[in-house]
C-alpha positions as a printed NumPy array, in Angstrom:
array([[  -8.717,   64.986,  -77.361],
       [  -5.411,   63.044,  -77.599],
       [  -2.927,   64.046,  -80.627],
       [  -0.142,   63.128,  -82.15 ],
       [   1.924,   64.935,  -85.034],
       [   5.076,   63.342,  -86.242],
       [   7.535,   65.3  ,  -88.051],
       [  10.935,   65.545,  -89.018],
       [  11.063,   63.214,  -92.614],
       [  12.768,   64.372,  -95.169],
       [  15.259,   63.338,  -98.295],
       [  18.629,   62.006,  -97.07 ],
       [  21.512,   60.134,  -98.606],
       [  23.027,   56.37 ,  -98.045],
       [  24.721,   56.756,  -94.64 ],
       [  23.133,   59.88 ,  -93.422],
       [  21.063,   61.038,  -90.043],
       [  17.615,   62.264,  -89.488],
       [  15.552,   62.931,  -85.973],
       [  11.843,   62.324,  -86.615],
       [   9.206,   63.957,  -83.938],
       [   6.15 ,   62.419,  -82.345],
       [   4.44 ,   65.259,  -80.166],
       [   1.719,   64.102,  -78.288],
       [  -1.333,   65.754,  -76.392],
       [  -3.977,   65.034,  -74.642],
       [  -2.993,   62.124,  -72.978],
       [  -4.488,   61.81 ,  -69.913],
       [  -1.891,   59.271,  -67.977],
       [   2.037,   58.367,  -68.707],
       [   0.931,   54.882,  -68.708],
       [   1.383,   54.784,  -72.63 ],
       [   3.612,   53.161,  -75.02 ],
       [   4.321,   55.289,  -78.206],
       [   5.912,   53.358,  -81.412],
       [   7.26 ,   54.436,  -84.557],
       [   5.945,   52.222,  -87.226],
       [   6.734,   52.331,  -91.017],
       [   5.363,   51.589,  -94.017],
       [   7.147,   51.212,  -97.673],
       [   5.025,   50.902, -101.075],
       [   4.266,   46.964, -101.512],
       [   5.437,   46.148,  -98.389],
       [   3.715,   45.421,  -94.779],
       [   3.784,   47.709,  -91.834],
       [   6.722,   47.23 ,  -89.696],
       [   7.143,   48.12 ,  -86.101],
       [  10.396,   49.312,  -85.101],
       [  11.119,   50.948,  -82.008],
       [   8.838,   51.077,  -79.05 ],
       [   9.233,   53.16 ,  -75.186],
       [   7.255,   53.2  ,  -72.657],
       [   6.534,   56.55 ,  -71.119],
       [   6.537,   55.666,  -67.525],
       [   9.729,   54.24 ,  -67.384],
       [  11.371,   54.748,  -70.386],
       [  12.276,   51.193,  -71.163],
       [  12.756,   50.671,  -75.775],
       [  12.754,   47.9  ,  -78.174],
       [  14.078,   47.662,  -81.523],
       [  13.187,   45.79 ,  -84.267],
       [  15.955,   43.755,  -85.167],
       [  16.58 ,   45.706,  -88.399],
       [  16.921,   48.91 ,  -87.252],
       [  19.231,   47.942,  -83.668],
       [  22.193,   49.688,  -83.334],
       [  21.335,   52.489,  -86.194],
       [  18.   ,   53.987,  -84.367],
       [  17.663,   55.284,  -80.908],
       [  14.49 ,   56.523,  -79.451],
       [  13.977,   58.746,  -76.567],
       [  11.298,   60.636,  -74.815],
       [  11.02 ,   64.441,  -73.425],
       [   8.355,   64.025,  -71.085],
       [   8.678,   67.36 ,  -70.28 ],
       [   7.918,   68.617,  -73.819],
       [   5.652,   65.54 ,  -74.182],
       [   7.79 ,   64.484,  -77.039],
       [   9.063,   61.183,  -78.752],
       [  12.193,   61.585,  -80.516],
       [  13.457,   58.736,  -83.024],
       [  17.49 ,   59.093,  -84.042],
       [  17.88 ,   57.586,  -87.194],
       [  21.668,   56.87 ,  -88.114],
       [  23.339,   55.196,  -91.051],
       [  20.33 ,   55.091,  -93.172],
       [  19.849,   52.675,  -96.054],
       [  17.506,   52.881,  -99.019],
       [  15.874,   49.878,  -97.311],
       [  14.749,   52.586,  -94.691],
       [  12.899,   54.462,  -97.24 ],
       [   9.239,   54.11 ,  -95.959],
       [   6.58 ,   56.594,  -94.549],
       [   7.263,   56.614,  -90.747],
       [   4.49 ,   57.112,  -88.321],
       [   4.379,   57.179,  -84.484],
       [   1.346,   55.313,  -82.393],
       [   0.453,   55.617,  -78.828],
       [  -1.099,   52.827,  -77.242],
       [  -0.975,   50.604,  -73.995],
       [   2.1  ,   48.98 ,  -72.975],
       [   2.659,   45.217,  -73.824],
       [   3.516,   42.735,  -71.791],
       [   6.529,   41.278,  -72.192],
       [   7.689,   44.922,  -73.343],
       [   9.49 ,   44.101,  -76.836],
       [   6.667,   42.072,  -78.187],
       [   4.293,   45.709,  -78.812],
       [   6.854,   45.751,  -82.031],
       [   4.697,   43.032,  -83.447],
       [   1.463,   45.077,  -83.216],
       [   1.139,   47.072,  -86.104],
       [  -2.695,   47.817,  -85.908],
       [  -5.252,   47.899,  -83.579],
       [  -3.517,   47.718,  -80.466],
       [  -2.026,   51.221,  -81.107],
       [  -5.44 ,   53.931,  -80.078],
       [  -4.021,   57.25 ,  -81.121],
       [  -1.866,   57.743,  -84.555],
       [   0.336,   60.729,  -86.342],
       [  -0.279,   61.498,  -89.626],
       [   2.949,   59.983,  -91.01 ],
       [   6.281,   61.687,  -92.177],
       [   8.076,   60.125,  -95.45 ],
       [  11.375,   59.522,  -95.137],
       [  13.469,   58.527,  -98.304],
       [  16.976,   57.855,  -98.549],
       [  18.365,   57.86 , -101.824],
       [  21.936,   59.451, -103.43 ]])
């Protein structure tokens, strides 16, 4: 049975830092992508940051480059998203997805349903002074 349980949301302030979780069992193969996807009140799901497992190549959404990192600890079978310089535009509940990698690479940032098999539960994040 394949899991995933995303963690690390929390309250932060304008310019702060949080490192959200993904840990993931049960996959059977490293042939996975895993993507952290968010979701504000009123607004669409957005995909924002995408790795593959087997070779570690990301994408960012354009609204998150330069602030966000993600990483994975294949040894701990763990998906790490660095979130820097927050905004209250990054207020959203943040989930991560596993699902098979897209071809080209960047353009699994514009699936935001379906194409993802296995999903957290979803951590909020909120940024706010």
């Amino acid at each position: 049975e394949v899991q995933l349980v995303d963690s690390g949301g929390g309250l932060v302030q304008p310019g702060g830092s949080l490192r959200l979780s993904c840990q993931h069992s049960g996959l059977t193969s490293d042939d996975y992508a895993i993507s952290w996807l968010r979701q504000a009140p009123g607004k669409e799901r957005e995909g924002i940051s995408v790795i593959s497992l087997s070779d570690g190549t990301t994408a960012y959404a354009d609204s998150v480059k330069g602030r966000f990192t993600i990483s994975t600890d294949n040894a701990q079978n763990t998906v790490y998203l660095q979130m820097n310089s927050l905004k209250p535009e990054d207020s959203a509940v943040y989930s991560c997805a596993a699902g098979p990698p897209c071809v080209p690479f960047g353009s699994c940032l514009h699936f935001t349903g379906e194409w993802w098999d296995y999903w957290g539960q979803g951590t909020q994040v909120t940024v706010s002074s």
